[in-house]
C-alpha positions in Angstrom: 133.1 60.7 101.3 134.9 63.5 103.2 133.6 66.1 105.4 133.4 69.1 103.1 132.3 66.7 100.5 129.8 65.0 102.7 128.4 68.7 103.3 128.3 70.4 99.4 126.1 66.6 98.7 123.4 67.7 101.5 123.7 71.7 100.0 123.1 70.3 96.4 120.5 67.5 97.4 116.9 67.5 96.5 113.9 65.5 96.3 113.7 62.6 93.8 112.6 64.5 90.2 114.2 67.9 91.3 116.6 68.2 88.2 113.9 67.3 85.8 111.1 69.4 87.1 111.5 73.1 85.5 109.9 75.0 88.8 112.7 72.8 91.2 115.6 72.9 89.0 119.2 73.4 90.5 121.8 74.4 88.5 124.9 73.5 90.3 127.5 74.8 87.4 125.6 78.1 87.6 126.2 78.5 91.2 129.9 77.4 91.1 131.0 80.2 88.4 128.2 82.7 90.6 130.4 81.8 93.8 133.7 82.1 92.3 132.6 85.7 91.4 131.3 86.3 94.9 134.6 86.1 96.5 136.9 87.5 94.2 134.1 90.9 94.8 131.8 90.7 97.6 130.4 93.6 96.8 128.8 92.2 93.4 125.2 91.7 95.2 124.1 90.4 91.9 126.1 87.2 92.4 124.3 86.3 95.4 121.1 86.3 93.2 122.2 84.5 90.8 123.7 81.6 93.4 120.1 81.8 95.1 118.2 81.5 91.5 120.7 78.7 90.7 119.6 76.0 94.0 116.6 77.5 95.2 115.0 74.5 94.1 111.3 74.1 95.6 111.8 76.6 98.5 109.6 79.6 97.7 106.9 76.8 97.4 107.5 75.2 100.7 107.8 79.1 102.1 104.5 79.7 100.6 102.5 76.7 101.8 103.8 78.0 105.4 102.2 81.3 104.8 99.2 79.8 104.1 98.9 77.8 107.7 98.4 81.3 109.5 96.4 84.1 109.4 98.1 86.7 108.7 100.2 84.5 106.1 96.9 84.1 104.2 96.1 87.9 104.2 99.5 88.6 102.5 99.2 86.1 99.8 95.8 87.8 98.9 97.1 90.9 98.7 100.2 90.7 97.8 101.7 93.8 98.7 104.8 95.4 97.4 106.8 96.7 100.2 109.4 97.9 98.5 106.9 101.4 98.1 107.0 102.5 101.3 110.7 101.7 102.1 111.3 103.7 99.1 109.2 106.3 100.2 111.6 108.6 102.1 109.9 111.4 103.6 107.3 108.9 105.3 109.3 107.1 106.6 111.4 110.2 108.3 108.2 111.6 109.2 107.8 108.4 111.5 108.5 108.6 115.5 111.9 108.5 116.4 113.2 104.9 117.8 110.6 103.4 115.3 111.4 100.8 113.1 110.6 102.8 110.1 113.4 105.7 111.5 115.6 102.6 112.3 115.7 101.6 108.9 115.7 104.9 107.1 118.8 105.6 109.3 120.1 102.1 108.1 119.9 102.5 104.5 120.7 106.3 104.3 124.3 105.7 106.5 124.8 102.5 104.1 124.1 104.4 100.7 121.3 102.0 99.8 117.6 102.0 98.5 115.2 99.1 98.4 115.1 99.3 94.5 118.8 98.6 94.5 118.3 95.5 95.6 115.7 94.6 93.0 118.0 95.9 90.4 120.8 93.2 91.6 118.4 90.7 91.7 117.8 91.0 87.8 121.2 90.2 87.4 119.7 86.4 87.4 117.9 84.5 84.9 114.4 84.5 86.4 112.6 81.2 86.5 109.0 81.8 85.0 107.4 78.2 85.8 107.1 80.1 89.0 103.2 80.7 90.0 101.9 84.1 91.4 102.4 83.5 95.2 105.9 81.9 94.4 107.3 85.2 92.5 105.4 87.1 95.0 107.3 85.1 98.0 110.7 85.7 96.3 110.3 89.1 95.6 109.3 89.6 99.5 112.4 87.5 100.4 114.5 89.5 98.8 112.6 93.3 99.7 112.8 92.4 103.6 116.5 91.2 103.2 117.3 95.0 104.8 114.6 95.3 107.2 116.1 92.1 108.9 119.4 93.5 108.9 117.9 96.5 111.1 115.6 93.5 113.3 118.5 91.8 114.4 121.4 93.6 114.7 123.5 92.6 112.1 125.7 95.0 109.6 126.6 95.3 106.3 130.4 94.2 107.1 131.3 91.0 105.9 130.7 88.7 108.9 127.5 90.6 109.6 125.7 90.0 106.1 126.8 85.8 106.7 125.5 86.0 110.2 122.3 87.7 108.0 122.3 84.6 105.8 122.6 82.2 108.4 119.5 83.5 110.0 117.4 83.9 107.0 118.1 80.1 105.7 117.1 78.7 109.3 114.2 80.7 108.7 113.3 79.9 105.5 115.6 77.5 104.4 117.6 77.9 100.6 120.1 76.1 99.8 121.6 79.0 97.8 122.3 80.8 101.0 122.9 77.3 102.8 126.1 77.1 100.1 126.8 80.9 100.4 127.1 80.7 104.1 129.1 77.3 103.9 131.9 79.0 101.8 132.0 82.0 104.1 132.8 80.2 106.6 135.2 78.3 105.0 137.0 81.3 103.7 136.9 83.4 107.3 138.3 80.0 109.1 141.3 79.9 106.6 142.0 84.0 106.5 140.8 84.7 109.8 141.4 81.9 112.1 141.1 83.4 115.3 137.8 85.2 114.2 134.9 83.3 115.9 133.2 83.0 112.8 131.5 79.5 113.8 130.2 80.8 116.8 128.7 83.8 115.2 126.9 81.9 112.4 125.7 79.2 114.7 124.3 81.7 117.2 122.2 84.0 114.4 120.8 80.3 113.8 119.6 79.7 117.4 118.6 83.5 117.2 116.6 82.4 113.8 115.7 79.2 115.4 113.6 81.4 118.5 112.2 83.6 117.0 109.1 84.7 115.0 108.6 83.5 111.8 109.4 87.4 109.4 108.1 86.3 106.6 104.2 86.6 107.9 104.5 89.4 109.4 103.1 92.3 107.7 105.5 94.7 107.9 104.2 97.6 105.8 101.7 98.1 109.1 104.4 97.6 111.7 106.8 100.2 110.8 105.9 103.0 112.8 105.9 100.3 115.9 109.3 101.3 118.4 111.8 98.4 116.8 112.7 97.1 120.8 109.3 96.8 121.6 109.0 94.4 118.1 112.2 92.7 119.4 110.8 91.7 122.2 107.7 90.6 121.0 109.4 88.8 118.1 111.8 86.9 120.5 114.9 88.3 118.6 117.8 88.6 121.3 120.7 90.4 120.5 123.2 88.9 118.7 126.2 88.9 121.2 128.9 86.6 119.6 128.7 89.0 116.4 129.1 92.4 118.4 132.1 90.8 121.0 133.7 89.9 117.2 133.0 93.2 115.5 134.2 95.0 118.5 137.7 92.8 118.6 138.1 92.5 114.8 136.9 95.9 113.6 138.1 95.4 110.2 137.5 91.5 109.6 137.2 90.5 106.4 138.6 87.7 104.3 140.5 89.2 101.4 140.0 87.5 98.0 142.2 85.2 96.6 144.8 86.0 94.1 
């Protein structure tokens, strides 16, 4: 078995039962025509969901099961909160102090054109899997609301090599292979575009960043926003992502065009 070949096995593999079971399914096909999509438009956010609904397989279970070793972990999973209402909420979140997290992210998604219900409106672009219990729609739904907030956390744009350096971090995190297989075929398409864009070096460093730092899935964010965003850097342990900004500032306009 070759290389890349060895490498799509390990993104597709699951435990024994996976295929059968209706709340681990992977559908492999699914994500293939999703991926194919993906590339010829980047910009169709929807695809990603659907790639991420296709292999998920069992990982919002293993994600909640870690919530429920800590503290903080358990209060969210009793509550459940939506956090998708504040970071809509506009006004509060400009009436935050300036250098806050909540400003940071207001600036963030008002420069970029985007709102938090946009992303839920791309994630309904896939078929939803409703063998799912309550914590496990809950966990996917917070996954997917915090994808933003973790853009303004660690540094990373909305440019092409920024949302896979994104990716990279968030599967170490929490691992899915959906956005294992999205960032494997990234890579592959920056290394055969781009060549002398560092893209290996970039990826593998938001993993050590990822690897460092505190777990952002258990933190409850809808009580930290108003917290200075360095100060929550530093307590999280997320360094700056240095490969990423020495690439961006070489290759301003790096991005692997589409195939014919």
């Amino acid at each position: 078995m070759g290389a890349h070949s060895a490498r799509q096995y390990e993104l597709f593999r699951e435990f024994p039962g996976s295929l059968l079971s209706p709340r681990h399914r992977i559908r492999p096909i699914t994500a293939l025509r999703a991926m194919r999509a993906l590339i010829a438009n980047p910009e169709a956010t929807g695809e990603v969901f659907k790639i991420i609904e296709a292999l998920k397989g069992g990982s919002l279970a293993r994600a909640v099961e870690r919530l429920r070793q800590c503290e903080s972990g358990r209060r969210l999973l009793a509550e459940r909160p939506c956090i998708t209402d504040i970071l809509s909420a506009r006004e509060r979140l400009a009436a935050m102090p300036e250098g806050s997290l909540g400003r940071a992210y207001l600036d963030f998604v008002s420069t970029q054109q985007l709102s938090a219900d946009g992303l839920v409106a791309a994630s309904e672009e896939a078929p939803r899997n409703t063998y799912l219990d309550l914590d496990e729609q809950w966990m996917g739904a917070r996954l997917r609301d915090i994808h933003d907030l973790q853009h303004v956390l660690t540094g990373y744009g909305r440019d092409e090599l920024g949302e896979l350096c994104l990716l990279a971090f968030m599967t170490t995190q929490t691992y899915n292979r959906g956005i294992s297989f999205i960032v494997f075929m990234g890579r592959r398409q920056f290394r055969r575009q781009l060549p002398a864009l560092p893209v290996d070096a970039c990826v593998e460093e938001g993993r050590r960043i990822a690897g460092a730092a505190a777990w952002l899935p258990a933190i409850p964010w809808e009580e930290r926003l108003a917290e200075p965003l360095e100060r929550l850097r530093a307590e999280l342990g997320l360094r700056p992502p240095v490969q990423y900004v020495r690439a961006r500032e070489a290759w301003p306009n790096a991005s692997p065009a589409a195939p014919a």
